[in-house]
C-alpha atoms as one frame of an Amber mdcrd trajectory, in Angstrom:
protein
 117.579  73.060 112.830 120.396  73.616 110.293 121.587  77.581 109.410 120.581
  79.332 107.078 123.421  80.838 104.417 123.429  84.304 104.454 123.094  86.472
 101.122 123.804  90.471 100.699 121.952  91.519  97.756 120.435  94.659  96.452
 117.096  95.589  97.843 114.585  96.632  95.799 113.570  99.403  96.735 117.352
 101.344  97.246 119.890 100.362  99.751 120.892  96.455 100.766 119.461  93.664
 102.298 120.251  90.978 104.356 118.610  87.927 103.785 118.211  84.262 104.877
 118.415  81.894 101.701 114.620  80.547 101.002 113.575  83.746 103.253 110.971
  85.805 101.917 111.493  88.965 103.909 114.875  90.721 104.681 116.361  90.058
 108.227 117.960  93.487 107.513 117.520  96.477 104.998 120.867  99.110 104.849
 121.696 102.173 103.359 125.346 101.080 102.615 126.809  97.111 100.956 129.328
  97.505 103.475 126.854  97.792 106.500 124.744  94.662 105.445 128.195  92.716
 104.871 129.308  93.402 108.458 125.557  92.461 110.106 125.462  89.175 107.416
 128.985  88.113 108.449 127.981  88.067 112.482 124.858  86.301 111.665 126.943
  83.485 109.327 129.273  83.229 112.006 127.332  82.883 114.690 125.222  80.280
 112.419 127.934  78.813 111.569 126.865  79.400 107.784 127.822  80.246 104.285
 127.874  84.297 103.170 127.087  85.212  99.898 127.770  88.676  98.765 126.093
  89.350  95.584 126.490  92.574  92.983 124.386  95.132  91.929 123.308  92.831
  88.962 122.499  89.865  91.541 125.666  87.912  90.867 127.370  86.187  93.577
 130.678  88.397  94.313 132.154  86.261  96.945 132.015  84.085  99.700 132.787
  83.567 102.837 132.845  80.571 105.084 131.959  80.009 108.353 130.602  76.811
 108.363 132.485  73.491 109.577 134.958  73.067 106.756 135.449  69.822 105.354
 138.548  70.756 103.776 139.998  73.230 106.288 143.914  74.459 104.901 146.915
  73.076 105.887 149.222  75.065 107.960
């Protein structure tokens, strides 16, 4: 089964979420952005998955990469 990329993004009802892309439901709701980056980048990594941290107005902020990269830098 492939991994699911990981996406911070406001929650409705106050706080932040972390979610599953194409999940319905929140795998986890937080008070605090920082909180749901820290539990969304151990999930991506462990997945092996993309992170997505969106803003308040549900644009994509950054990204983070934890996925095989096809591209990885040269060094």
């Amino acid at each position: 089964m492939p991994s699911k990329n990981q996406h911070v993004t406001p929650h409705p009802s106050g706080g932040w979420q972390v979610k599953g892309a194409g999940n319905q439901r929140a795998t986890q709701i937080t008070q605090t952005k920082k909180q749901a980056i820290n539990i969304a980048r151990e999930i991506s990594a462990n997945q092996g998955s993309e992170l997505f941290i969106h803003g308040k107005n549900g644009q994509i902020q950054s990204r983070d990469s934890h996925g095989k990269d096809p591209h990885p830098p040269k060094g």
